[in-house]
matplotlib code that plots the C-alpha trace (Angstrom):
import matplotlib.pyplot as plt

x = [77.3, 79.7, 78.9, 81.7, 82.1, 83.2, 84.5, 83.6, 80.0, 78.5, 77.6, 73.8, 73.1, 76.3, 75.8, 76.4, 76.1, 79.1, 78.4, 79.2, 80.7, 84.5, 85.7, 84.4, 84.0, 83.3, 83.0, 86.8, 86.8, 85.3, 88.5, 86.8, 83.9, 82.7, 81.5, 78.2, 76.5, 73.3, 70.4, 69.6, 66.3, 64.7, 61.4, 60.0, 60.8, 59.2, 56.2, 55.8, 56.3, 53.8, 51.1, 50.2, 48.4, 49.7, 52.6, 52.3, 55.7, 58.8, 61.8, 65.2, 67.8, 70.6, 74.3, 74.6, 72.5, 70.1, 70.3, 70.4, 67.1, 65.5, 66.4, 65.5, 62.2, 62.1, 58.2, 56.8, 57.9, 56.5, 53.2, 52.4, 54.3, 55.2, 56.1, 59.6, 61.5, 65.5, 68.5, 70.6, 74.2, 77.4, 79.6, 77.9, 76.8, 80.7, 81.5, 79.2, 80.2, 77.0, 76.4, 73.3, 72.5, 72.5, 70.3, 67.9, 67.7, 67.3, 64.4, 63.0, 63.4, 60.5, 58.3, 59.1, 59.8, 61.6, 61.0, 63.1, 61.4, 62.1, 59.9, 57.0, 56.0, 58.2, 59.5, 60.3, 64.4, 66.3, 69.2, 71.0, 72.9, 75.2, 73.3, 70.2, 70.2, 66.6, 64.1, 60.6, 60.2, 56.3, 54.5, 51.4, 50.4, 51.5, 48.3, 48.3]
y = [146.5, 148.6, 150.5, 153.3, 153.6, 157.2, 156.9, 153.2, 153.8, 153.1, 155.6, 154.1, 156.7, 156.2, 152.7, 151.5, 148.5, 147.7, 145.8, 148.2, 150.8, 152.1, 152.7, 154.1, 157.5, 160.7, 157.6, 157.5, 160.2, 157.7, 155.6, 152.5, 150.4, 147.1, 144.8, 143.3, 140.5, 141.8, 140.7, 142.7, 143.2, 145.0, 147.2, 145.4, 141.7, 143.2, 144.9, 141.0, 139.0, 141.1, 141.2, 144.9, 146.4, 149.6, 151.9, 155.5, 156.5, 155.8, 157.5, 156.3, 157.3, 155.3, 157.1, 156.9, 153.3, 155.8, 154.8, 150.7, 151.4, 153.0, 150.2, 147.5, 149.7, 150.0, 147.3, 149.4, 152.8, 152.3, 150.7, 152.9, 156.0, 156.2, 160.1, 159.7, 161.5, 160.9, 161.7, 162.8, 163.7, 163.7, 162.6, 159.5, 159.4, 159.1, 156.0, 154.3, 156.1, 157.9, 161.9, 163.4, 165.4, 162.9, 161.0, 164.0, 164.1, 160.4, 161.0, 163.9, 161.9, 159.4, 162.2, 163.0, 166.6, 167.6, 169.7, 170.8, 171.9, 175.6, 178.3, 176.1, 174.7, 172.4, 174.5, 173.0, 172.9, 172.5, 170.8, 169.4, 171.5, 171.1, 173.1, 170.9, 167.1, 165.9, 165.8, 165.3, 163.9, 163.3, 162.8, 164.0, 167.9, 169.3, 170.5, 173.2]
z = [-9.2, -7.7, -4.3, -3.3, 0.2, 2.2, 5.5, 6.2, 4.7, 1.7, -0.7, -2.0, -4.5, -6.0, -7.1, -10.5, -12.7, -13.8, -16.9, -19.6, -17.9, -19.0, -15.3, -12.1, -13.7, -10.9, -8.2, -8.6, -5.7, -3.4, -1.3, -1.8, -3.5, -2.7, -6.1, -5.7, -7.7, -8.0, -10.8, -13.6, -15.5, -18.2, -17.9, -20.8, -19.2, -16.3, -17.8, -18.9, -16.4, -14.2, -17.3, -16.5, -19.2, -19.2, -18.2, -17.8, -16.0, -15.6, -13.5, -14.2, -11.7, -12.6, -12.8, -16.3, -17.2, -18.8, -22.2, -21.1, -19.2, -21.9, -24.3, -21.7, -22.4, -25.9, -26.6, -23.2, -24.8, -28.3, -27.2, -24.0, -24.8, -21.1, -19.7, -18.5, -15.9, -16.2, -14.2, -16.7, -16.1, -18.7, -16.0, -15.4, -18.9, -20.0, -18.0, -20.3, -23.5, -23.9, -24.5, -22.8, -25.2, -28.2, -25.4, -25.5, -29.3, -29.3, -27.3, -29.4, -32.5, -31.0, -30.2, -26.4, -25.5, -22.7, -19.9, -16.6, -12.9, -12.7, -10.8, -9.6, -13.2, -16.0, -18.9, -22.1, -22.8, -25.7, -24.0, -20.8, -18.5, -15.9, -13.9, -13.9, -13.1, -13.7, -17.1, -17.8, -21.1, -22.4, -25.7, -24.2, -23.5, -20.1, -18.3, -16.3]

ax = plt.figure().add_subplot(projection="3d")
ax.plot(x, y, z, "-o")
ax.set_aspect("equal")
plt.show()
């Protein structure tokens, strides 16, 4: 994992897992980073190894692992259909040569649609912006 550092402190939300990734990406503007050894686990391994019967949500903020999570997910997402709410950012997306928005139509092609926070309620979206950096995804009706 690698954890840039600003000023002599570390930069925790910045994190990354490095397997995979092409680079540092946008934590090149950092002065330093410090490599961890850190251990690594799917959702579905997890989900497993904790016998839990079912899985209704889960939020992946992960500075561009997205797509890794979500295929570390792929037995939990078929047979519990999860609602999903995903960080989802090009410029961490990149460093792991993955597009957010064929991320989004992956998504859509297995049934989720996608909705973003604006004015007190989600609204369903079409696509990812630059303005916005977080997305409901659900199978299941939004109640109001």
């Amino acid at each position: 994992m690698s954890l840039p550092y600003r000023r002599g402190l570390p930069v925790h939300g910045r994190a990354f897992v490095t397997d995979g990734a092409q680079g540092l990406g946008p934590n090149s503007e950092f002065a330093g980073e410090r490599r961890l050894n850190v251990r690594v686990s799917t959702v579905d391994a997890m989900v497993t190894a904790a016998a839990l019967p079912r899985v209704d949500f889960i939020k992946a903020d992960v500075e561009g692992a997205e797509p890794l999570v979500l295929a570390g997910a792929a037995r939990t997402l078929l047979r519990d259909r999860p609602t999903l709410l995903l960080e989802i950012e090009q410029r961490h997306l990149a460093k792991y040569g993955a597009d957010a928005d064929a991320l989004a139509d992956e998504l859509r092609r297995a049934g989720y649609s996608m909705f973003l926070w604006r004015d007190g309620d989600w609204r369903p979206v079409d696509r990812v912006t630059t303005a916005h950096r977080n997305y409901l995804f659900t199978v299941k009706p939004l109640e109001d």
